[in-house]
ROMI-825651 format. One line per 10 residues: number of its first residue (from 0); their letters; for each residue z, x negated, y negated of N, C-alpha, C. Coordinates in steps of 0.02 Angstrom, whole numbers, plus 32768, in hexadecimal, padded with zeros to 4 digits. Layout:
! ROMI-825651
NUM> A> Z:X:Y:Z:X:Y:Z:X:Y ~ ...
END
This chain:
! ROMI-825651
0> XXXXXXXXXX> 914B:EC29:2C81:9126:EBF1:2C9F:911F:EBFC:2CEA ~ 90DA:EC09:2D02:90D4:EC04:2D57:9106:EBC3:2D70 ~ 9103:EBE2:2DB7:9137:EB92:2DE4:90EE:EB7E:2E0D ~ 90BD:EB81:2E06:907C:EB54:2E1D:907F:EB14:2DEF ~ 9076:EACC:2E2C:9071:EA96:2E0E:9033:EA82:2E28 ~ 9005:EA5B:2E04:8FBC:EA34:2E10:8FD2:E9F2:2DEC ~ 8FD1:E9C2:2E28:8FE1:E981:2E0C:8FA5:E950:2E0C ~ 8F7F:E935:2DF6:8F58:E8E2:2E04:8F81:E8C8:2DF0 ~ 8F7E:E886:2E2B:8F9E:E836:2E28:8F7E:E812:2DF1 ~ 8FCB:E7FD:2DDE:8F9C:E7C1:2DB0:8F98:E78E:2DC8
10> XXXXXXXXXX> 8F6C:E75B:2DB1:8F65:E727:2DD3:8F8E:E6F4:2DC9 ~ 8FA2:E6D4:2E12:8FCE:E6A0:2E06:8FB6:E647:2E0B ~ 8FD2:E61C:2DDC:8FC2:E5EF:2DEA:8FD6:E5BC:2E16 ~ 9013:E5CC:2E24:902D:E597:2E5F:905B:E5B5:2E75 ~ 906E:E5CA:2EB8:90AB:E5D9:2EEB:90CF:E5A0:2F06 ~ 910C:E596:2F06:9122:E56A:2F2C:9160:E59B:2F51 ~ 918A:E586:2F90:91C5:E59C:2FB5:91DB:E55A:2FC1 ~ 9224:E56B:2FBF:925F:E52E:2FCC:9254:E512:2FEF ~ 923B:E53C:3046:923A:E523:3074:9217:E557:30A7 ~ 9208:E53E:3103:91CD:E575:3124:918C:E550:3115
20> XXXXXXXXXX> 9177:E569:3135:9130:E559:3127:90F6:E59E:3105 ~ 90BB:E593:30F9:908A:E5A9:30F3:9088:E5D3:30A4 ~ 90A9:E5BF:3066:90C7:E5E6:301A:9079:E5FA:300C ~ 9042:E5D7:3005:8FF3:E5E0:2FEC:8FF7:E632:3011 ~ 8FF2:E62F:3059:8FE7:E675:306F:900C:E6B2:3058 ~ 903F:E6AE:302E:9058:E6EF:2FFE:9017:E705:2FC7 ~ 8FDD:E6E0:2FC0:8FBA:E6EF:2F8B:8F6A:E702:2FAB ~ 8F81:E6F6:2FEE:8F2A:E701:3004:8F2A:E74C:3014 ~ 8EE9:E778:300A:8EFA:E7C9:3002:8F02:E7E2:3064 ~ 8F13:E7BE:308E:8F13:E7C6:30DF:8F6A:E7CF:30E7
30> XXXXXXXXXX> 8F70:E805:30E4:8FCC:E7F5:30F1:8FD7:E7CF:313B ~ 8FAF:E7BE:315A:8FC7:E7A5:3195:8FB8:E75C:3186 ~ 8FB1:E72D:3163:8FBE:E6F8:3138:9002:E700:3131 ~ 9015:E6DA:314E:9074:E6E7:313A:9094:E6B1:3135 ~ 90D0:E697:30FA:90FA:E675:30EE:9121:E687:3119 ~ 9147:E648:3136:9177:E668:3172:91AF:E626:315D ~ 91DE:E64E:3152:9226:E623:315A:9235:E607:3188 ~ 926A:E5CC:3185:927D:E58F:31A5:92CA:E59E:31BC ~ 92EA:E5D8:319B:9330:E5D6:31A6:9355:E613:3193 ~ 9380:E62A:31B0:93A8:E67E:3199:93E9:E66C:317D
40> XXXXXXXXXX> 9409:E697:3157:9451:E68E:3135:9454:E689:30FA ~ 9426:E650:30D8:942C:E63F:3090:93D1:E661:3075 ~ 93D9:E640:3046:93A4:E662:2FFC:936F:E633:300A ~ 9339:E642:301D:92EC:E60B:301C:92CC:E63D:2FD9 ~ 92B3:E604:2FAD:92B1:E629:2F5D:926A:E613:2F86 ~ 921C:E64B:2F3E:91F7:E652:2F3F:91EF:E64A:2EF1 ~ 91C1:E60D:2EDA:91CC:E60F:2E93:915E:E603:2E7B ~ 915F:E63C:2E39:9118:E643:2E43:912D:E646:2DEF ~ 90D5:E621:2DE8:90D4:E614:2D99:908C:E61A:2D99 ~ 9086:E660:2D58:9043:E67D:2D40:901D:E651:2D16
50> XXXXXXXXXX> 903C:E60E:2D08:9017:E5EA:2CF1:9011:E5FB:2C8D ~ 9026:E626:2C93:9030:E646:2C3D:9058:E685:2C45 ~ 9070:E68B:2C03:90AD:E6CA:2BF2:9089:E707:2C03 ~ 9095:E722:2C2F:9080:E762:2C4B:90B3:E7A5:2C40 ~ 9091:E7E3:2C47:90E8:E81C:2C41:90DF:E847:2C75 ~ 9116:E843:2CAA:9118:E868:2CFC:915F:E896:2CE5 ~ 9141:E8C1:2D2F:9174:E905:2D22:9187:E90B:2D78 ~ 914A:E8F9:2D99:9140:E90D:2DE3:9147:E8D5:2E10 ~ 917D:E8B3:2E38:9162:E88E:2E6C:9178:E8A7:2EB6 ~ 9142:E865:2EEA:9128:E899:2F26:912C:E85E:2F51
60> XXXXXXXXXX> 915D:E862:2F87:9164:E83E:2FC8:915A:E84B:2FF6 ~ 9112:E841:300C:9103:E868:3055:910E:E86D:308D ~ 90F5:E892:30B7:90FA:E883:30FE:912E:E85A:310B ~ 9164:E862:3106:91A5:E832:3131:91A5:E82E:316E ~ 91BD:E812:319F:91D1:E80D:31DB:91FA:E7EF:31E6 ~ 9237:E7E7:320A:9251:E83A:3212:929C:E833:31DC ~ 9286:E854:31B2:92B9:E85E:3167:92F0:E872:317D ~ 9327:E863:31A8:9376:E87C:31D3:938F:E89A:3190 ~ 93B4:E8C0:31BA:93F0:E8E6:3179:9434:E8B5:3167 ~ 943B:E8A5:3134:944D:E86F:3120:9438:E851:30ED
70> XXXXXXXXXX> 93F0:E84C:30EB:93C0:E812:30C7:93A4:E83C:3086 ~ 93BA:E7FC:305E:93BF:E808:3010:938D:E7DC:2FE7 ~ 9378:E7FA:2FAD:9353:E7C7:2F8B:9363:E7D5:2F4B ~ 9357:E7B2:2F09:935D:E7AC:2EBA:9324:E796:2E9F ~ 9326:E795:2E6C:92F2:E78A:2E42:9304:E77A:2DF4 ~ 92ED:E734:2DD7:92F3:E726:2DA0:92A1:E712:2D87 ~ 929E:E6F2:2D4F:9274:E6E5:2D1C:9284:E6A8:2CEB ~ 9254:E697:2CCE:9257:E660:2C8F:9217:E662:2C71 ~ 9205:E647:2C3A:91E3:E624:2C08:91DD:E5E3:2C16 ~ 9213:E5C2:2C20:9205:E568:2C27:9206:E554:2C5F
80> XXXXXXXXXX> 9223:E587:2C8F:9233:E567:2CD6:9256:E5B1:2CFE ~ 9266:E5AC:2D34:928E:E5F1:2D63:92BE:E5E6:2D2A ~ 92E1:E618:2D60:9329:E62C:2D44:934D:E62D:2D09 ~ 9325:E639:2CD3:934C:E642:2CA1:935C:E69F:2C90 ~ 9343:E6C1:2CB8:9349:E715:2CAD:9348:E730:2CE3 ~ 9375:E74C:2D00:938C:E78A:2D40:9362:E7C5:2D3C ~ 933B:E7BC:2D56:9304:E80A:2D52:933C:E83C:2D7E ~ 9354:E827:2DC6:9370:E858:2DF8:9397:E839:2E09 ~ 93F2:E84F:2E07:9406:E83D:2E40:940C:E83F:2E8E ~ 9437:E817:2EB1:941F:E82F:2EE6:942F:E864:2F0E
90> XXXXXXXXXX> 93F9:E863:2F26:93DD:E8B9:2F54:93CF:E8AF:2F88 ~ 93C2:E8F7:2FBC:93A2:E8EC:2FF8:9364:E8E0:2FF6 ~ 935A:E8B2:3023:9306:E885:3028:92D2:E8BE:3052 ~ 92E7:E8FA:3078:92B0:E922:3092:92C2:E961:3061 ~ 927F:E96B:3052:9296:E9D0:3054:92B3:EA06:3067 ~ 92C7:EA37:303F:92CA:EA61:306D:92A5:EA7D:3093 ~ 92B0:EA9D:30C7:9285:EAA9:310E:929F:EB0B:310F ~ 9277:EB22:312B:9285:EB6A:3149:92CA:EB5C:316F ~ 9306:EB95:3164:9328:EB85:31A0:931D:EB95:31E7 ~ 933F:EB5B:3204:9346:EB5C:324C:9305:EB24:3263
100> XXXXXXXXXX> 92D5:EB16:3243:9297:EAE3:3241:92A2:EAB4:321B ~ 92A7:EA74:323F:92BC:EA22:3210:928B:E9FF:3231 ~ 9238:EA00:3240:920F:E9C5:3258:921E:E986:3246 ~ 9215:E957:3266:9216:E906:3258:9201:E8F9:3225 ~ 91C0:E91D:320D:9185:E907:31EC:91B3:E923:31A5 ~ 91C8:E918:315C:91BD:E933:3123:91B9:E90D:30E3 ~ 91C4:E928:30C2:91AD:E909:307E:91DC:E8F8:304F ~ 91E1:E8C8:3011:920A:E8C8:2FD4:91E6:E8DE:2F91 ~ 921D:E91D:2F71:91E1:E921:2F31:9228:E935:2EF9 ~ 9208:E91B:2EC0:922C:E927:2E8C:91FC:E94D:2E3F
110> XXXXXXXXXX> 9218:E96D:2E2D:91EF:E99C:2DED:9224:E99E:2DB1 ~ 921C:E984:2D94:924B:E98F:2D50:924E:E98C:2CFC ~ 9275:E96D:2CD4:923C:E976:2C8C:922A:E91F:2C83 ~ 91E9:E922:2C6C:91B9:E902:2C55:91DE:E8C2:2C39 ~ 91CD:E880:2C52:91EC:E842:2C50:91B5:E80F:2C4A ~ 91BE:E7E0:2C1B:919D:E7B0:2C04:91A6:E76F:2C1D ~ 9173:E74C:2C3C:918D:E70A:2C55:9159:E6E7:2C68 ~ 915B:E69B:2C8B:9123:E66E:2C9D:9136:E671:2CE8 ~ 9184:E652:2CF1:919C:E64E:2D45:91BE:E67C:2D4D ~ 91B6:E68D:2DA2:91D1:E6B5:2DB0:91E6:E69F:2E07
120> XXXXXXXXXX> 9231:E6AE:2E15:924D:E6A1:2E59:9260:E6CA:2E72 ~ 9262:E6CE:2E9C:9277:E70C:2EDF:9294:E6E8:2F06 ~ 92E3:E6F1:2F16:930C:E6C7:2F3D:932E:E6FD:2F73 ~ 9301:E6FF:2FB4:92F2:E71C:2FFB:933A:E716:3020 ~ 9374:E730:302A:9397:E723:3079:9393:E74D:30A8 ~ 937D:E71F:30D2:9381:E756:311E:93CC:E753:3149 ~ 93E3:E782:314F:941F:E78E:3171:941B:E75A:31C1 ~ 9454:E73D:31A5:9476:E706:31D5:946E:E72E:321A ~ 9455:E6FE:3252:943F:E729:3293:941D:E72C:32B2 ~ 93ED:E74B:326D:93AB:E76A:328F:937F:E745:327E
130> XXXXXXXXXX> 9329:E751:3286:9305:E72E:32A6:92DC:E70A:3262 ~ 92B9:E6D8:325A:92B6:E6AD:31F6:9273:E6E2:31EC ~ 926D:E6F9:31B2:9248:E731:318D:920F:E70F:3184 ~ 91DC:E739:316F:919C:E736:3189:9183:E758:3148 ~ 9146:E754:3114:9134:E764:30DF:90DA:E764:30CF ~ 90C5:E7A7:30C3:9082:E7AA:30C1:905B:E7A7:3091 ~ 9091:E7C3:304B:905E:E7D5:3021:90A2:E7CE:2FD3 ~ 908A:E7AE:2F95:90AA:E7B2:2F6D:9087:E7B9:2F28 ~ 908C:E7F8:2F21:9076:E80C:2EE3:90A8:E81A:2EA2 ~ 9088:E822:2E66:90B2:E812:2E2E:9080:E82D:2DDF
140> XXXXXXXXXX> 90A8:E85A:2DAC:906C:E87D:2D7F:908B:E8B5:2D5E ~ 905F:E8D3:2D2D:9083:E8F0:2D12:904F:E934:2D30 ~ 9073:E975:2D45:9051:E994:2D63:9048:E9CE:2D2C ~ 9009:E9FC:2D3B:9005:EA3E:2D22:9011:EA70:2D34 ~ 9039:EA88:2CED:904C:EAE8:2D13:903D:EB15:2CF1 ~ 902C:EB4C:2CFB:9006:EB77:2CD8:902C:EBA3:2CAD ~ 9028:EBC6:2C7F:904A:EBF1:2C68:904A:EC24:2CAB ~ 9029:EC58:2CB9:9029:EC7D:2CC6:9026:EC5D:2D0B ~ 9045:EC96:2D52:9052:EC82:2D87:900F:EC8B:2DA0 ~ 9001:EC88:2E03:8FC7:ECA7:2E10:8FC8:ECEC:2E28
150> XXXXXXXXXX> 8F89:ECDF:2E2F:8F94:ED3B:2E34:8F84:ED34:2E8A ~ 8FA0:ED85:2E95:8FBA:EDA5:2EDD:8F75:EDA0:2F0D ~ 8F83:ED8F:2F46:8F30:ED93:2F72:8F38:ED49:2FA2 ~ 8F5D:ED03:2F83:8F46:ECCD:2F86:8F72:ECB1:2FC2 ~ 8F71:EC8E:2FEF:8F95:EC6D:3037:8F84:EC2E:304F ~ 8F9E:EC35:3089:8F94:EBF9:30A4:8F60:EBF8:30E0 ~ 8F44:EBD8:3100:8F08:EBE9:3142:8F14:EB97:315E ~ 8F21:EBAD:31B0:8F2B:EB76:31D7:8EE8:EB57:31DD ~ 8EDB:EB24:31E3:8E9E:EAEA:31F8:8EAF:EAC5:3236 ~ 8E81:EAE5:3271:8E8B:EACB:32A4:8E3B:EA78:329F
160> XXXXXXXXXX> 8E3A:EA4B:329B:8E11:EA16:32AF:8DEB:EA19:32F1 ~ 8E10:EA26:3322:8E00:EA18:3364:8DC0:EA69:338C ~ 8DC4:EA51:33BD:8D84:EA87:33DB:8D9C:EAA5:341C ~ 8D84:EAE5:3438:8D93:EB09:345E:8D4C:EB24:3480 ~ 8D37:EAF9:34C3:8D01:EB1F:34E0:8D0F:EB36:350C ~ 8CF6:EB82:351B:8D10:EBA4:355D:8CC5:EB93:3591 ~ 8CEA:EB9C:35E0:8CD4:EB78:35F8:8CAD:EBBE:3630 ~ 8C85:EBAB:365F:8C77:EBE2:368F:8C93:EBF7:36C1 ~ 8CCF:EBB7:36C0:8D18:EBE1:36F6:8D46:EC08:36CF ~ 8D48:EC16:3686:8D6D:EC44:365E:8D86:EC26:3640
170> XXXXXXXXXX> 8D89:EBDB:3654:8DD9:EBA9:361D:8DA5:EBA0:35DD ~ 8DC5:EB68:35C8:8DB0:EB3F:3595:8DBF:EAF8:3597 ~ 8D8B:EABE:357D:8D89:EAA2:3574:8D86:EA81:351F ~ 8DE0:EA5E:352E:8DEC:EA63:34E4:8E08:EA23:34C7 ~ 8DF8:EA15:3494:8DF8:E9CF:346F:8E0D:E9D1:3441 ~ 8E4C:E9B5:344A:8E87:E9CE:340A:8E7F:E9B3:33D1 ~ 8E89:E9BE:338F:8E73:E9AB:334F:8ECC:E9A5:3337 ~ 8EB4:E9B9:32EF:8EFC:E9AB:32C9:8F0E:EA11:32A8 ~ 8F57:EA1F:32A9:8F50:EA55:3281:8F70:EA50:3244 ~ 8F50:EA69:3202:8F6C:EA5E:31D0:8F6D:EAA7:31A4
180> XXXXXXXXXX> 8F69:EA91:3165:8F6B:EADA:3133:8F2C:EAD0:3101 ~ 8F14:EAF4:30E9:8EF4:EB00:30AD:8F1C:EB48:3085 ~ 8F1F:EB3C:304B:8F34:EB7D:301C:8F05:EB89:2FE1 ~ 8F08:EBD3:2FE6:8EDA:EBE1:2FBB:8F09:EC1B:2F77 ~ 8EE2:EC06:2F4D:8F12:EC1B:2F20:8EE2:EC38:2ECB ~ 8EF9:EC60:2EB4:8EC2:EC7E:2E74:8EE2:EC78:2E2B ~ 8EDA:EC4D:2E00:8F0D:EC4B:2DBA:8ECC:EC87:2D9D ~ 8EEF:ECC2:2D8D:8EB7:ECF3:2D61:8EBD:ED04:2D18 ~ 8F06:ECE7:2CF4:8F0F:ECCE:2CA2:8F06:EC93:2C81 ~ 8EC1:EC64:2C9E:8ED0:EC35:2C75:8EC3:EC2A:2C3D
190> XXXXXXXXXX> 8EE4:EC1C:2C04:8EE2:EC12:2BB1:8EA6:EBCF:2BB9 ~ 8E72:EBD2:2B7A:8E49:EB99:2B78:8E49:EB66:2B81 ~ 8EA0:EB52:2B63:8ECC:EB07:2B68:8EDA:EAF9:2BA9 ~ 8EDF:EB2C:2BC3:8F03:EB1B:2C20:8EBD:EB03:2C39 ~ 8E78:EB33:2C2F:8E3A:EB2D:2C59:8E23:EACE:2C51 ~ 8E2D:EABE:2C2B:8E13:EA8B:2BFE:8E37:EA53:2C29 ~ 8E78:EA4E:2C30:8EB0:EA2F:2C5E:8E99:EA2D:2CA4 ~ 8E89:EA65:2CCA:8E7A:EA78:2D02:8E37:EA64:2D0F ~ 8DF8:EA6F:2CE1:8DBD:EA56:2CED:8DD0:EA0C:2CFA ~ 8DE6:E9F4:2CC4:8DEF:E9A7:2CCD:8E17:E980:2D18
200> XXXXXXXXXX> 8E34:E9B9:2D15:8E64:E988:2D5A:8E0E:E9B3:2DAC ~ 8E01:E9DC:2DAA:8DC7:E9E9:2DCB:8DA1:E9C5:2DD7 ~ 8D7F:E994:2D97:8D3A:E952:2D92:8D75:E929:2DB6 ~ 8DA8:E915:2D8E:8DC7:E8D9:2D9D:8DBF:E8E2:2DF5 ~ 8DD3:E902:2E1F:8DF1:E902:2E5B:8DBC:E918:2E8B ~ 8D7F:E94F:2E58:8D4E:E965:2E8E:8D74:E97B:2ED4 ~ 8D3D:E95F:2F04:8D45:E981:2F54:8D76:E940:2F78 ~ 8D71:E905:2F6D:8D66:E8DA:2F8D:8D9B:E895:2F78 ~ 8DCE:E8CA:2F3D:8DFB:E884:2F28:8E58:E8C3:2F31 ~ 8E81:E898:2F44:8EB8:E8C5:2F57:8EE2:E8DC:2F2C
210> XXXXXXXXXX> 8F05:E920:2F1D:8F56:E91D:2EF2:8F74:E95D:2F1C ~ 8FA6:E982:2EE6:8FD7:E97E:2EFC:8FE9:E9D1:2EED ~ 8FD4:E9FB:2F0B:8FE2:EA3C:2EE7:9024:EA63:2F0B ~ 9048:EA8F:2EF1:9093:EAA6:2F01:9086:EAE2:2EE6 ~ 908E:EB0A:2F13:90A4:EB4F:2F20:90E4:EB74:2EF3 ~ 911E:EB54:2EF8:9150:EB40:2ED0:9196:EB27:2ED1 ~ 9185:EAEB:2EAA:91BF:EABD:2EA3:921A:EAD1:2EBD ~ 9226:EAFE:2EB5:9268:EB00:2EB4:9273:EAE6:2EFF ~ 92BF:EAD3:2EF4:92D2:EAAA:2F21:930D:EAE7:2F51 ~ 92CF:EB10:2F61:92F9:EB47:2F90:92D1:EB46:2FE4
220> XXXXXXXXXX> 92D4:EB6F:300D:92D3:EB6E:3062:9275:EB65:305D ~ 9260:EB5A:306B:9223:EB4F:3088:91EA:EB0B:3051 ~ 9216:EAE5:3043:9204:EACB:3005:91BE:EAB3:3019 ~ 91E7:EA7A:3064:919C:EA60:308E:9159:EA7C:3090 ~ 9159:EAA6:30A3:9128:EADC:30A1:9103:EAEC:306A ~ 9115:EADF:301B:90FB:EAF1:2FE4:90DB:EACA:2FE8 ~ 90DD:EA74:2FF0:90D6:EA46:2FC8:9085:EA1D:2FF0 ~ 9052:EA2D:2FE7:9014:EA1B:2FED:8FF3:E9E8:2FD5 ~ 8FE3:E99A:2FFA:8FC8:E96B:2FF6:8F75:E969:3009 ~ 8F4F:E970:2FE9:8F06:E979:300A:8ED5:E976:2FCD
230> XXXXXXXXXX> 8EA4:E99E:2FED:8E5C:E991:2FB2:8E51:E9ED:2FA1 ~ 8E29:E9E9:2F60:8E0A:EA29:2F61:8DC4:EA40:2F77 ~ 8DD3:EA65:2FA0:8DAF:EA73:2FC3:8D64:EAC2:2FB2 ~ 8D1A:EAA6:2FA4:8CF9:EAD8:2F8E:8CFE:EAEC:2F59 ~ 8CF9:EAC1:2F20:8D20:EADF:2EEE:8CF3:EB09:2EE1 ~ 8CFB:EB54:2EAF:8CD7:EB69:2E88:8CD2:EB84:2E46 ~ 8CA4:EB98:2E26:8CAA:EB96:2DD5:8CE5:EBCE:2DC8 ~ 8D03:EBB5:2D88:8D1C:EBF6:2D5B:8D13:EC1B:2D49 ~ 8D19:EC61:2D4F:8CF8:ECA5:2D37:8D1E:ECA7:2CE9 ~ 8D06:ECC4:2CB9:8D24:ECBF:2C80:8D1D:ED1B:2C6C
240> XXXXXXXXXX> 8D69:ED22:2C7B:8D86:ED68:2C64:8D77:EDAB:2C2E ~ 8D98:ED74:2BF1:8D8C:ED8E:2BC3:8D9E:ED52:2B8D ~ 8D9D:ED5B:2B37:8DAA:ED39:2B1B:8DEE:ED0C:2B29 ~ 8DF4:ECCF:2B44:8E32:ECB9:2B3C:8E48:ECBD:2B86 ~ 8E2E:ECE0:2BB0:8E4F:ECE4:2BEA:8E1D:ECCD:2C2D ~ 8E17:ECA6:2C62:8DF5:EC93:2C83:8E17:ECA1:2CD3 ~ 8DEB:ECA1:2CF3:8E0F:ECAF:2D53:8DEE:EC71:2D87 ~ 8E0B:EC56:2DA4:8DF2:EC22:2DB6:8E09:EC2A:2E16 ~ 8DE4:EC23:2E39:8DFA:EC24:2E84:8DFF:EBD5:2EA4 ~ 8E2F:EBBF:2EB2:8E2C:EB68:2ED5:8E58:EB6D:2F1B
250> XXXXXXXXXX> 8E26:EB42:2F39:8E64:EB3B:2F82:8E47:EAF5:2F93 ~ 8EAA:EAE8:2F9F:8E8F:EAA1:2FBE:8EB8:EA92:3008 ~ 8E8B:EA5E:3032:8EA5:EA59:307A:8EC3:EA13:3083 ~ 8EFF:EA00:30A8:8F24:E9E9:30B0:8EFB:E9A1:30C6 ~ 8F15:E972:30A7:8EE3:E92B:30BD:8F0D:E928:3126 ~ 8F36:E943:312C:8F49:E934:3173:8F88:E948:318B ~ 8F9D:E967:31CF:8FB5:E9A5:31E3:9005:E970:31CF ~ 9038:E98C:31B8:907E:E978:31BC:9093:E962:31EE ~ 907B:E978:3236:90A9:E962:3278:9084:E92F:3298 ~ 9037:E917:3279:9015:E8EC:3295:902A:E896:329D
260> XXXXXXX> 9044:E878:3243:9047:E84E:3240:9097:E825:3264 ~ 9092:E808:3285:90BF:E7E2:32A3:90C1:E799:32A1 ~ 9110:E784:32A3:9108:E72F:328F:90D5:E70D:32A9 ~ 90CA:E6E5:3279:90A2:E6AD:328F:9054:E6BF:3286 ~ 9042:E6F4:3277:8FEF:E71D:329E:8FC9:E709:3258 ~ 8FAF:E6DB:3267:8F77:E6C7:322D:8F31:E6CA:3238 ~ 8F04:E6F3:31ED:8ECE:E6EA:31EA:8EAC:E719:323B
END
């Protein structure tokens, strides 16, 4: 089984948080829409209901600010209501990071086996101290993985936003944008059943609607870095191989740079 994940969100019908303000903005696709906590030390739960029995494997806590070392989160489930099933105990609330690099900015993600439910809670602590956490983006789904991994060629490419005009005294005149990532990446075994999966999540999401693609899941040094919130970008058609086997090229770019979003910065 490849470690490439392609997730679409499913849709949720109602978010609520214990407490903080702004819970609606975990669902709008702008990570700088942010739920922002009221208090550090204890657990501010996040409780979201699909509105019908849904089956998730993947969930996704974005853009944190600033996730201290310390700060833990869990995760349960129900049918009739939260908490009747422990998806995760608790864990560290950021990623792992490259060593020696811990930005303010990171993420919460969990990948595991396939769980059935209506509610679902995420109960957040930020380490006693430091400054009340900050939340951009919360996604939730059952993601796709391919049999076969991708194939060799495929990276990452920085996206600078901003502009650089040079000037007739030699400088430049420059207008800073945002920097982010786009990754590009080639699945070149896909079985008919996978293409069929993949077309579908393609229409569903087009150019212009967000998820959640991962490089790969494991919960080893550069995790941050795998884990890509954005749109697909240019898509183009599937070349079809041979009987049974299809090659498909997709890249998608980051809805917004990791070090951009800061408390409070809405809309």
């Amino acid at each position: 089984m490849a470690n490439l994940l392609i997730m679409a969100p499913l849709p949720v019908a109602a978010v609520a948080a214990s407490r903080g303000t702004g819970a609606d903005n975990l669902l709008s696709p702008d990570p700088r829409e942010v739920w922002a906590d009221s208090a550090v030390g204890s657990a501010a739960t996040i409780e979201v209901d699909f509105g019908a029995v849904r089956r998730i494997d993947t969930v996704f806590l974005g853009h944190l600010f600033p996730p201290a070392d310390g700060a833990t989160w869990t995760l349960d489930c129900g049918f009739a209501a939260h908490g009747e099933t422990m998806i995760a105990g608790a864990a560290p609330l950021r990623v792992p990071d490259v060593p020696g690099h811990a930005p303010a900015l990171s993420h919460a993600f969990w990948h595991g086996a396939p769980v059935s439910l209506r509610y679902l809670r995420l109960a957040v602590t930020q380490a006693a101290g430091a400054a009340p956490l900050t939340a951009g983006v919360l996604l939730a789904g059952l993601a796709f993985q391919p049999r076969w991994n991708r194939e060799w060629g495929g990276g990452r490419r920085p996206i600078d936003s901003g502009s650089a005009t040079q000037l007739s005294t030699g400088g430049f005149a420059i207008a800073e944008g945002e920097r982010k990532s786009a990754w590009y990446w080639t699945l070149g075994d896909l079985e008919d059943d996978e293409l069929d999966v993949l077309y579908d999540i393609t229409l569903d999401r087009g150019e212009t609607r967000p998820l959640l693609v991962v490089e790969d899941p494991a919960s080893t040094a550069g995790l941050r870095r795998r884990l890509h919130y954005g749109l697909f970008q240019q898509l183009r058609q599937y070349e079809r191989q041979r009987l049974g086997r299809t090659r498909w090229e997709l890249t998608l770019a980051e809805c917004s740079s990791d070090e951009a979003v800061l408390p409070g910065m809405t809309g």
